[in-house]
N, C-alpha and C positions, 0 to 999 in steps of 0.2 A: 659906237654903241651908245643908244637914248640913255640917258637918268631913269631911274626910277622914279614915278613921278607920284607912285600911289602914297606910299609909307618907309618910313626909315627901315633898314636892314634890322633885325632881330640879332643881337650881341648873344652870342655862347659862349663860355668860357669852359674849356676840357681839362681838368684839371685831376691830379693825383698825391696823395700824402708822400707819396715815394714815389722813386722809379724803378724801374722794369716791369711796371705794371702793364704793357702797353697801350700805355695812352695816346701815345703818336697816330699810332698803327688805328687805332677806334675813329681821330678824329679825322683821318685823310680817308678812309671808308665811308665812315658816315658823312662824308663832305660829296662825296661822289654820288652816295646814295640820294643824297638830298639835290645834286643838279641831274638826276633821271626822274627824280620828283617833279621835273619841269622851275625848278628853285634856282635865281642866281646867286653863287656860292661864291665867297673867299673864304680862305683858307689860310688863316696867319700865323704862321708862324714865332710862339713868344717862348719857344724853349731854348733860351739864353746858352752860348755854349754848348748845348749839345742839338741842338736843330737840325734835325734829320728829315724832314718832311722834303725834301727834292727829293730824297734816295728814294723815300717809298712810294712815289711820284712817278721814279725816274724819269725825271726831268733837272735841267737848270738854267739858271735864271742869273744874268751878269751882274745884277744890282740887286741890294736888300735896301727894305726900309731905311737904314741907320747911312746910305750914302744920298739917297733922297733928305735925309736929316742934314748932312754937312755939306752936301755937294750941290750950290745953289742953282747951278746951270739946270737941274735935272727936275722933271716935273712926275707928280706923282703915278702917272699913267706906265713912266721907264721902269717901276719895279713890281710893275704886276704882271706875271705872267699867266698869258690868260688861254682858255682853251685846253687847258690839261686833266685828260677824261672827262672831259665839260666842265670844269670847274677852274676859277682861277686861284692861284694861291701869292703870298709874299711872303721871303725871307726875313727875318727880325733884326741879325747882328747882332756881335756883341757889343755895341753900343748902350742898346736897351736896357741893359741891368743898371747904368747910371742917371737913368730918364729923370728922379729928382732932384740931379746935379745939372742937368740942362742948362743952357742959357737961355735970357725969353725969348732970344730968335728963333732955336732950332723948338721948342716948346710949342711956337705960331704953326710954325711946319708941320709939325706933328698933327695938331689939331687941324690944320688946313684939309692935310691928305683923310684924317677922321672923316671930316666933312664931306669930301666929297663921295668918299667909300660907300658910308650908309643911305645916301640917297643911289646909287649903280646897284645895289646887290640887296636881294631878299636876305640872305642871312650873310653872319660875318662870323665865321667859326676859329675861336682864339686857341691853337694848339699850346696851351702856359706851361711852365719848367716846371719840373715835382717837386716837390716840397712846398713851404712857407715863406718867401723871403717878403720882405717889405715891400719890396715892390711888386711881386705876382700876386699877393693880397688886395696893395692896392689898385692895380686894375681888375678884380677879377668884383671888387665893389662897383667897379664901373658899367658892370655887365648886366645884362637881363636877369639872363640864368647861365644856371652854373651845373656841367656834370662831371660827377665823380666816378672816378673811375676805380674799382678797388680789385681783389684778387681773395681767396680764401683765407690768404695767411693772417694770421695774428696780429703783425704789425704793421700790414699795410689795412686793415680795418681800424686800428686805432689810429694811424694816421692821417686817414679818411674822415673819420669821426671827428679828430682834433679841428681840421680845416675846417670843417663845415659847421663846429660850434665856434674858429674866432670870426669866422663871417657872418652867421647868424648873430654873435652878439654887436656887432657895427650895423647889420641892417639886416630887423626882422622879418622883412616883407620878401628876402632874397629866396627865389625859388632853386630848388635842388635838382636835381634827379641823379638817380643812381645805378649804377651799369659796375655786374658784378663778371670779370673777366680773369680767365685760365681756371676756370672751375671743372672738376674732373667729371664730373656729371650736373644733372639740372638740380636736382636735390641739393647739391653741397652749393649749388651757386643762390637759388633761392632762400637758401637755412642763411648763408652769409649777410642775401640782401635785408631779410625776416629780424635778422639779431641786429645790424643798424640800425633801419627804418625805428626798430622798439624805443634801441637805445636813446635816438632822436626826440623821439615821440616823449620819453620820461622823462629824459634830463631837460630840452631845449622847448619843450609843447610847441615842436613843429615837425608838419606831417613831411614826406621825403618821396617821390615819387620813383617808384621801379623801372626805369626801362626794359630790364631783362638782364639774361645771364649770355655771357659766352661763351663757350668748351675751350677747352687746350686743345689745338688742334695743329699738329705738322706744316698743315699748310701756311701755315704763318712764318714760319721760317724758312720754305723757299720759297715765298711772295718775295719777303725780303731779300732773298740770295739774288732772285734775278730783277728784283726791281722794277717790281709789278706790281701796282694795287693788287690787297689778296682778291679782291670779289671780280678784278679783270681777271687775272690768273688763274683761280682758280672757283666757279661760279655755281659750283656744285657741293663744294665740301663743307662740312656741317655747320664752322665757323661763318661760313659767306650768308648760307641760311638765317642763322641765328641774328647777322648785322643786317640782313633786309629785314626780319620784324622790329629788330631796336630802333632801326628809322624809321618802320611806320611808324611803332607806340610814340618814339621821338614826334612825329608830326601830328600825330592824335594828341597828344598833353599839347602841344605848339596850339592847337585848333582852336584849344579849350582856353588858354590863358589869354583874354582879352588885357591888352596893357591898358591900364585907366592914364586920362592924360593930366590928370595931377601926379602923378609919376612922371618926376626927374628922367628926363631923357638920357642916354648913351653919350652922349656931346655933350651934355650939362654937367653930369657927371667927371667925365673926364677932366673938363676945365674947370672944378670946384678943385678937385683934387691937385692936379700939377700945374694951373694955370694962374694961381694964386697971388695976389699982388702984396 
């Protein structure tokens, strides 16, 4: 497979205050929807521990990132699994949660496979672990943009909210978007995105962009049972709907966000942060 030879891959970071929001499930859909886009996709897997993106895949993959990390025989091509639903994806390990403990060998590694990644694929979609930990924070500063992913409840909007004002206060210029998921109608999922977006807007004077709402919908739970993208499985049901327009809007705000090239790169980034002498 040629490099990419136009422009570096587009960094997404999928991210949630909490879990069981499902954020997995949004980012391996819209990973798909984006390689019927005619997009080359990966799909990376950063949910430390609980990484389930093979299951919802149903696929697997003999090696993750973290043995490309330690195992020097193996070259970064062995842990991509490529072709699945058109899209390729990589497992993370749990390695990754001690990535600032690295030594600067495995650190080079790291950065090397970066390197080559973002020039093969149009986008590079970071599936990241719920919550705040220091480390999911600091790569998700390493990123383009960033989407949230929230839910109607109380406490997954304020956990939503929390993340995205300590990243907004480390880097103002960090674009948002926001995807409001298990809402019991369009109403309640819109009111939910409506009362962020405000809150954003009053405390941090930064605007948040909508991608859309997505229903509660059954079919999401025997996508998973049989280990089937929902939108192969099941292509009609309200929820698969609703993830073909959040891709488009996805790629309409993508259209619009010209990256200026005095903006710190994805790979400059990374190496300010863990690659520090």
């Amino acid at each position: 497979m040629l490099l990419n030879s136009t422009a570096p891959a587009k960094t997404i970071g999928v991210v949630s205050g909490k879990g069981g929001v499902g954020k997995s499930n949004i980012s391996s859909n819209l990973s798909i929807l984006l390689g019927e886009a005619d997009k080359k996709v990966l799909l990376f897997d950063m949910d430390i521990g609980m990484g389930n993106i093979h299951i919802l895949l149903g696929s697997y993959h003999k090696y993750s990132i973290m043995d490309y990390i330690e195992e020097k025989e193996l070259v970064i091509q062995d842990v991509i699994c490529e072709n699945v639903h058109g899209i390729s994806y990589i497992s993370g390990g749990n390695g990754l949660k001690n990535i600032v403990e690295w030594k600067e060998e495995q650190k080079e590694r790291f950065f090397d496979a970066l390197d080559y990644l973002v020039l093969k694929y149009d986008y590079i979609v970071f599936d990241m672990g719920a919550g705040a930990t220091k480390e999911t924070l600091n790569l998700l500063l390493t990123m383009e943009q960033i989407m949230v992913v929230t839910t109607p409840e109380p406490t997954s909007i304020t956990d939503a909210y929390s993340m995205m004002k300590y990243i907004h206060l480390r880097d103002g210029e960090k674009e948002f978007y926001l995807v409001c998921n298990r809402a019991d109608n369009k109403q309640e999922g819109v009111l939910t995105i409506s009362r962020l977006q405000e809150t954003v807007r009053k405390f941090l004077n930064k605007e948040v962009i909508s991608l859309g709402t997505l229903p509660e919908d059954p079919a999401v739970r025997k996508a998973v049972s049989q280990q089937t993208p929902l939108i192969k499985c099941f292509p009609r049901a309200p929820i698969t709907v609703s993830l073909q327009s959040l891709a488009s809007n996805f790629l309409s705000e993508a259209d619009k966000l010209e990256f200026q090239n005095a903006k710190p790169s994805f790979l400059k980034n990374i190496k300010n942060l863990f690659f520090r002498r």
